[in-house]
Every structure is written in C-alpha cells, then in structure tokens.
N, CA, C and O atoms as CSV, one atom per row, in Angstrom:
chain,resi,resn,atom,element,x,y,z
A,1,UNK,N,N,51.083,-50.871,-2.025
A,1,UNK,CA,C,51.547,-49.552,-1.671
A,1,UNK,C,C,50.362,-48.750,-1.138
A,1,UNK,O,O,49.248,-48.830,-1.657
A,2,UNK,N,N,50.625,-48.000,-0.119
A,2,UNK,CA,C,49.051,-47.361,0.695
A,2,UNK,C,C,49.210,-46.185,-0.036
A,2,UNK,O,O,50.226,-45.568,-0.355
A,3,UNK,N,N,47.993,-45.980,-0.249
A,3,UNK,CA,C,47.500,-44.523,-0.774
A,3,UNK,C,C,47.427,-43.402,0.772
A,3,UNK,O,O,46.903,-43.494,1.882
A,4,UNK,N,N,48.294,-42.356,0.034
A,4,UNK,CA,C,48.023,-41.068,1.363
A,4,UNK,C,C,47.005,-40.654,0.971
A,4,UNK,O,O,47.099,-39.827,0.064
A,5,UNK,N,N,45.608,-41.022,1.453
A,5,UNK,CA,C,44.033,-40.389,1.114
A,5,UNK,C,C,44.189,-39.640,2.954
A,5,UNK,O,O,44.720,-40.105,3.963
A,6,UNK,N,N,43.404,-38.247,2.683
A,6,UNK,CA,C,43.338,-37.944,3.981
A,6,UNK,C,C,42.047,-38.069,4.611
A,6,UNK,O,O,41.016,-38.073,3.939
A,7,UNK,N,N,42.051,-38.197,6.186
A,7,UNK,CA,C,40.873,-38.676,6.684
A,7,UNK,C,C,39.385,-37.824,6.267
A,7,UNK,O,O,39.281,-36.849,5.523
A,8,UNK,N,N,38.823,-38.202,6.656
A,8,UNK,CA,C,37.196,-37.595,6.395
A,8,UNK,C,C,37.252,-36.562,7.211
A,8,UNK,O,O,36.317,-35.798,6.972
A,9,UNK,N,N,38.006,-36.155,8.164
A,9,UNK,CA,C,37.711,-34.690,8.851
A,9,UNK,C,C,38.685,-33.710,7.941
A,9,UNK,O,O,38.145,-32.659,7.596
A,10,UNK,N,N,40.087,-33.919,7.495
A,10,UNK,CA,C,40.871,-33.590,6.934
A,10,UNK,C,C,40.266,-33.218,5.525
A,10,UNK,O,O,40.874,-32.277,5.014
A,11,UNK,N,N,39.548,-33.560,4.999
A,11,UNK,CA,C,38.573,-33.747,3.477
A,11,UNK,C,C,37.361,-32.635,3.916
A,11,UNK,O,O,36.618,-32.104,3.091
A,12,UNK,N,N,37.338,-32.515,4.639
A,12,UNK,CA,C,35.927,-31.616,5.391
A,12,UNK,C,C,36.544,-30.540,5.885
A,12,UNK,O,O,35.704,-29.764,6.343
A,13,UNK,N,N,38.158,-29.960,6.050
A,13,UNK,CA,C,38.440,-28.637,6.747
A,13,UNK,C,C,39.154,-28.232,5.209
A,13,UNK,O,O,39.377,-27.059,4.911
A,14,UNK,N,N,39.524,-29.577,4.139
A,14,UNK,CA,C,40.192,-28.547,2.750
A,14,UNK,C,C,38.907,-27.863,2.303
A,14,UNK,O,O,38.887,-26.688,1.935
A,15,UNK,N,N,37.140,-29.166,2.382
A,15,UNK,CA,C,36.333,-28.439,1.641
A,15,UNK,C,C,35.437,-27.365,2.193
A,15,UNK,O,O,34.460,-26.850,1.647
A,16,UNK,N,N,36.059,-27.074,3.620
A,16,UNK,CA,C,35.514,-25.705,4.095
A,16,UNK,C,C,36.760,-24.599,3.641
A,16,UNK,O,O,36.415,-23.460,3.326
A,17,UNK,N,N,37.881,-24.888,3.624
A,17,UNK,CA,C,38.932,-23.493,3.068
A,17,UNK,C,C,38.870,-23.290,1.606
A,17,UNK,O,O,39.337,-22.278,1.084
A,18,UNK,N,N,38.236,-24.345,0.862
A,18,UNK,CA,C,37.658,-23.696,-0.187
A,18,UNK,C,C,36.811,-22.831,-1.173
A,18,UNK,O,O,36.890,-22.223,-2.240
A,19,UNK,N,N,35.435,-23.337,0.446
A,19,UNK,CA,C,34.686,-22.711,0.274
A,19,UNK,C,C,34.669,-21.297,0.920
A,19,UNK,O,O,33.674,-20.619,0.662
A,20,UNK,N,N,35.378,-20.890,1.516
A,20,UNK,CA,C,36.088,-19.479,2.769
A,20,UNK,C,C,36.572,-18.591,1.227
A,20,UNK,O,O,36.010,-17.583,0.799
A,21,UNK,N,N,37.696,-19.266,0.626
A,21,UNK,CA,C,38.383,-18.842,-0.560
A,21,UNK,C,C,37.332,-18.019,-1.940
A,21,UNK,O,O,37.427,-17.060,-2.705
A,22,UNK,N,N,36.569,-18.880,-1.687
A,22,UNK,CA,C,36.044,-18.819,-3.170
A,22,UNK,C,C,34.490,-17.390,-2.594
A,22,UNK,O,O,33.970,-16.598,-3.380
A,23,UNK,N,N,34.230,-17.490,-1.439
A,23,UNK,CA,C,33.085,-16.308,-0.918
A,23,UNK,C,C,34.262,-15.484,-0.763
A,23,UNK,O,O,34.427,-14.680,-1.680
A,24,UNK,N,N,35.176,-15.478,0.219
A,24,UNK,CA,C,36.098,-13.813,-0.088
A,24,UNK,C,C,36.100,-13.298,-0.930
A,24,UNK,O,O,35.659,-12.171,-1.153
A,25,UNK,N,N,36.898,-14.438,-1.978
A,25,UNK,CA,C,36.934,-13.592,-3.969
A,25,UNK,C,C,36.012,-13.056,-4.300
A,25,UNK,O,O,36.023,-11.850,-4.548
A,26,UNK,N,N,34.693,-13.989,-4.423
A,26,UNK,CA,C,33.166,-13.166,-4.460
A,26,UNK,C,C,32.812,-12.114,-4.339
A,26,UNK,O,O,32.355,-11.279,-5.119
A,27,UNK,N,N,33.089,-12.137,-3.005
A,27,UNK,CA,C,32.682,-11.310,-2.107
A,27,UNK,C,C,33.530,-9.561,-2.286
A,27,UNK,O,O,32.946,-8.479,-2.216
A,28,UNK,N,N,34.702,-9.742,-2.472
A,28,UNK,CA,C,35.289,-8.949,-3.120
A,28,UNK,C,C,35.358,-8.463,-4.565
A,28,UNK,O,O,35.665,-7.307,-4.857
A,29,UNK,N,N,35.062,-9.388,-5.431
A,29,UNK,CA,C,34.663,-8.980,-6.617
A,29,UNK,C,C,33.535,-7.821,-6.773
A,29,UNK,O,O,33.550,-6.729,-7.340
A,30,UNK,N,N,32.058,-8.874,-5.658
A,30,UNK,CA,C,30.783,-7.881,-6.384
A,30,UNK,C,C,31.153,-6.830,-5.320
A,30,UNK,O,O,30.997,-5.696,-5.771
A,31,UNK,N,N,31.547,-6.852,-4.183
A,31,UNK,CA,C,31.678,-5.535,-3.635
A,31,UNK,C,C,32.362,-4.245,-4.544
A,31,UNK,O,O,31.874,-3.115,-4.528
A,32,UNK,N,N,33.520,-4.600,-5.298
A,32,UNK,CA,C,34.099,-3.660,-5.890
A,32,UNK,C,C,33.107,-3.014,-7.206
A,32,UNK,O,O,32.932,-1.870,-7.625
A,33,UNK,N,N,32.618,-4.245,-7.573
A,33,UNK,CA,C,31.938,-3.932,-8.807
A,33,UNK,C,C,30.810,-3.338,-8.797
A,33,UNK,O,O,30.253,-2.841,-9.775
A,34,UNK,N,N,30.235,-3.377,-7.143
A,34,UNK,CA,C,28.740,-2.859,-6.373
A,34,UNK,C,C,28.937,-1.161,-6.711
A,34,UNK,O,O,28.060,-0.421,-7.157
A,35,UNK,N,N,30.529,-0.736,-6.318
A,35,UNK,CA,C,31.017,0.020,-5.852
A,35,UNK,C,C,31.097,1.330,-6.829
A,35,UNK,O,O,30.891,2.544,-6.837
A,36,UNK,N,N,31.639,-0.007,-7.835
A,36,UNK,CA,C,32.387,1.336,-9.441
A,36,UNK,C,C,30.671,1.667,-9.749
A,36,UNK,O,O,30.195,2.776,-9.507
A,37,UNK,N,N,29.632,0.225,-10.464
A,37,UNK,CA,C,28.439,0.825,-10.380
A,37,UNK,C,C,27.708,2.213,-9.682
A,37,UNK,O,O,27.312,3.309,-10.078
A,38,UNK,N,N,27.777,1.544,-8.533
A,38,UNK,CA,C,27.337,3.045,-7.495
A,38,UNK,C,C,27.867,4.369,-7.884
A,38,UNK,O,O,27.280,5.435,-8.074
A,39,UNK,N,N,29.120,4.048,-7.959
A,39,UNK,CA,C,29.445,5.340,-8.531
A,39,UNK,C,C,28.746,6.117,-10.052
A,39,UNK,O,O,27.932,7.030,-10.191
A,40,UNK,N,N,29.438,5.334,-10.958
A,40,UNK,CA,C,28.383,5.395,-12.143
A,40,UNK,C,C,27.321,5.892,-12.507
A,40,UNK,O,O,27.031,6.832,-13.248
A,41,UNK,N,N,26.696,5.092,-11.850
A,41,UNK,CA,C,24.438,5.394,-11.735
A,41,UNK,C,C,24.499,6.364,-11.227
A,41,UNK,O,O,24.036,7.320,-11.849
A,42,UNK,N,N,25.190,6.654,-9.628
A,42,UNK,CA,C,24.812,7.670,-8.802
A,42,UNK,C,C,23.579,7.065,-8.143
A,42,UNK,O,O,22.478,7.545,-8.410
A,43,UNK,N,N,23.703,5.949,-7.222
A,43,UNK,CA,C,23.288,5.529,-7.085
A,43,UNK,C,C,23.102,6.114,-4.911
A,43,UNK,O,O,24.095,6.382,-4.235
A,44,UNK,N,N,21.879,6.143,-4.443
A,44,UNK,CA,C,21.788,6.521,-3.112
A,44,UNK,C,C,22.547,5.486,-2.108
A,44,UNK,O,O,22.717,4.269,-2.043
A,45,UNK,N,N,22.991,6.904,-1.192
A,45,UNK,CA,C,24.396,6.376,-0.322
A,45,UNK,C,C,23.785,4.933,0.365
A,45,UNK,O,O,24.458,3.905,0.296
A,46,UNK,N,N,22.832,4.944,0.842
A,46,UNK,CA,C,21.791,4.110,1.455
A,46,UNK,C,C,21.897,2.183,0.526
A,46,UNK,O,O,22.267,1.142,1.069
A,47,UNK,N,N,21.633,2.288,-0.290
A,47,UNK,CA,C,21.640,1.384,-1.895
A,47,UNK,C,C,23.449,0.618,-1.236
A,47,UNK,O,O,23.659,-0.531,-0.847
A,48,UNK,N,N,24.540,1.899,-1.353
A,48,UNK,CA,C,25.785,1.507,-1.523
A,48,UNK,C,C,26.316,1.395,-0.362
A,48,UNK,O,O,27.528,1.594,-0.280
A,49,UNK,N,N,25.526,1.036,0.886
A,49,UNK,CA,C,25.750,0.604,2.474
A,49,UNK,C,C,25.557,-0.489,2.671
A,49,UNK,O,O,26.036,-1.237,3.523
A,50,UNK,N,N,24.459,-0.749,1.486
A,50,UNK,CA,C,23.625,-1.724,2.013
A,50,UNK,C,C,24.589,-3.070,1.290
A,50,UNK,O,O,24.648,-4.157,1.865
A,51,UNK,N,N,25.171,-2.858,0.223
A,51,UNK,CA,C,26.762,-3.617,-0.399
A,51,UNK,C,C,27.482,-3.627,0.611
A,51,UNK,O,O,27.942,-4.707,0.980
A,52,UNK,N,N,27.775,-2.432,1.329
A,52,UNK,CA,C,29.001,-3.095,2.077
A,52,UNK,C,C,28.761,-3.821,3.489
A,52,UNK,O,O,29.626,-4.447,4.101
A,53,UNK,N,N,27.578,-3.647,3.854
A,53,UNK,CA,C,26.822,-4.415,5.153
A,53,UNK,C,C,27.237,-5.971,4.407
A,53,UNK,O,O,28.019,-6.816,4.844
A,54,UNK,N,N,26.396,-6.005,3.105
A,54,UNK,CA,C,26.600,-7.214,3.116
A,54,UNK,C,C,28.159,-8.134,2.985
A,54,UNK,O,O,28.565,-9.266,3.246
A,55,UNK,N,N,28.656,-6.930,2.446
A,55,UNK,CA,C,30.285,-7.358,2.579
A,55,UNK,C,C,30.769,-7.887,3.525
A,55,UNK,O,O,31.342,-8.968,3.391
A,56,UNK,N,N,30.664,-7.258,4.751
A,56,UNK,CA,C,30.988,-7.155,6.021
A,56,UNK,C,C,30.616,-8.656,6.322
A,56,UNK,O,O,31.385,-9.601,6.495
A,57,UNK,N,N,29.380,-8.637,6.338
A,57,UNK,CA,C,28.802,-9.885,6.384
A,57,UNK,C,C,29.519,-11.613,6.238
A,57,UNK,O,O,29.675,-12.474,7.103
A,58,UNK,N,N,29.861,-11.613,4.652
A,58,UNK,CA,C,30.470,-11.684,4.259
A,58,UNK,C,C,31.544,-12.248,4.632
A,58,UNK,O,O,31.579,-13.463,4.439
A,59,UNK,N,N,32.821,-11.571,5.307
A,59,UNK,CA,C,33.920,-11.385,5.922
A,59,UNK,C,C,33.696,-11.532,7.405
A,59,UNK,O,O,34.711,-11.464,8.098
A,60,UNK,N,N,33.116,-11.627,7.709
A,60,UNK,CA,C,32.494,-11.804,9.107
A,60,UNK,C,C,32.514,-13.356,9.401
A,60,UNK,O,O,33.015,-14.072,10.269
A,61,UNK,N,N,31.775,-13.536,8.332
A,61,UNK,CA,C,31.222,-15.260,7.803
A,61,UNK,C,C,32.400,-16.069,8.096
A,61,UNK,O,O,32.666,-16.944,8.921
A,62,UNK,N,N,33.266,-15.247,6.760
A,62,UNK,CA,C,34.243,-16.088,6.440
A,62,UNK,C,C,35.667,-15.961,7.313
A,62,UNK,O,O,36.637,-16.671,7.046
A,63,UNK,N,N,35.671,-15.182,8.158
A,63,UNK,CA,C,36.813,-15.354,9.283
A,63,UNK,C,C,36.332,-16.204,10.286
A,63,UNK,O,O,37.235,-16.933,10.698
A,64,UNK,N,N,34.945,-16.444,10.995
A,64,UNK,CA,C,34.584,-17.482,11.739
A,64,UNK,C,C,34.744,-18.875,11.422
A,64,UNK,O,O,35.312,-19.679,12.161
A,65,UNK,N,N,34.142,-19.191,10.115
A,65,UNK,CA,C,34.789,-20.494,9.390
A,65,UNK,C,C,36.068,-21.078,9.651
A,65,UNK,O,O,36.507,-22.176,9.993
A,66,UNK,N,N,36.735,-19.340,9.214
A,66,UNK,CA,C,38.666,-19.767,9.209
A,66,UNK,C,C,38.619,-20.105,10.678
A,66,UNK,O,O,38.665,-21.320,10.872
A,67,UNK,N,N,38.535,-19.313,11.842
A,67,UNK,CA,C,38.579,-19.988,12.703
A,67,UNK,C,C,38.382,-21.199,13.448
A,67,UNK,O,O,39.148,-21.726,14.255
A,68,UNK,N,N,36.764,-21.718,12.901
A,68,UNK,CA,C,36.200,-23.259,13.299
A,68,UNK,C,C,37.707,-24.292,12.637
A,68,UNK,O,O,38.296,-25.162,13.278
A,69,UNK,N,N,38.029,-23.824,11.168
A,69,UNK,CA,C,39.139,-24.714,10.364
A,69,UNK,C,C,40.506,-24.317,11.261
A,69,UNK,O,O,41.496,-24.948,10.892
A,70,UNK,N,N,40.736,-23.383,12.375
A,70,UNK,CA,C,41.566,-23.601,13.128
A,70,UNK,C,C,42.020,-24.114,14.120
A,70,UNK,O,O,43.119,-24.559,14.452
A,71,UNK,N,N,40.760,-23.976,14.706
A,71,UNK,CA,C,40.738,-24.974,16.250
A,71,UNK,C,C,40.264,-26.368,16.035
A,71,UNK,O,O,40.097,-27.247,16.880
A,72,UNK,N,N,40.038,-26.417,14.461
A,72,UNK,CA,C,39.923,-27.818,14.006
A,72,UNK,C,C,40.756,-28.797,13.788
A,72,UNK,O,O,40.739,-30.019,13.941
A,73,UNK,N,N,41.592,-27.903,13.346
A,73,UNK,CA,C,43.707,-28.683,13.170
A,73,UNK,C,C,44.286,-28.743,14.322
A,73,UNK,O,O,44.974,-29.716,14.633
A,74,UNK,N,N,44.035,-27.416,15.349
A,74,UNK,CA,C,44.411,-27.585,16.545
A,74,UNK,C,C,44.291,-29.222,17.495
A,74,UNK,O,O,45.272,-29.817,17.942
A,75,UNK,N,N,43.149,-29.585,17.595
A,75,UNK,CA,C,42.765,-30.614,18.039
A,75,UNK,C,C,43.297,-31.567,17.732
A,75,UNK,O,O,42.923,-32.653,18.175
C-alpha cells in the first residue's frame, strides 16, 4: 500500500507556512505586550515606534514569504 508522503517541495512550503504562522503570533503577541508595557512605564513615544517598526517589519516579512508559498503552488 503507498504511503501519501508529500514531495520535498510540498514539505518545504508546509515548513515555510509554519514558520509565517508562528512569527505573526509572535509578532503580535510582543507587539501588544510592547504596547500595554509602554503604556505602563510611560515609556518615550520614540522606544514605542521603534516596536512597531519592528512589527511592521515583521509583517512585511511575513506576507512576502506568504507570497513566495504562493507562486510556489501556483507552479
């Protein structure tokens, strides 16, 4: 009986949407948590830009990925 194993490119676009998955959450976690902090401390606006630059970042990252994993299935 054949095993449905999927190919080595197929194994390489689940373990890039995992890794897309798991930096968003991240990425959204410490941003929020950058956020409530900042507030908190009272922390300079400058300090709490510099969180969401990297957020951005971030999300930036991780929509290009999604894309490479799109025109990757495409093909």
């Amino acid at each position: 009986m054949p095993e449905n194993r999927p190919d080595s490119a197929e194994a390489k676009r689940a373990a890039q949407a995992r890794l897309v998955a798991i930096v968003l959450a991240g990425t959204m976690f410490l941003w929020l948590g950058a956020q409530w902090l900042g507030g908190r401390l009272g922390w300079d606006t400058r300090y709490v830009f510099l969180f969401d630059f990297a957020a951005i970042a971030a999300f930036v990252w991780a929509m290009v990925v999604t894309y490479q994993i799109w025109r990757g299935r495409q093909g």
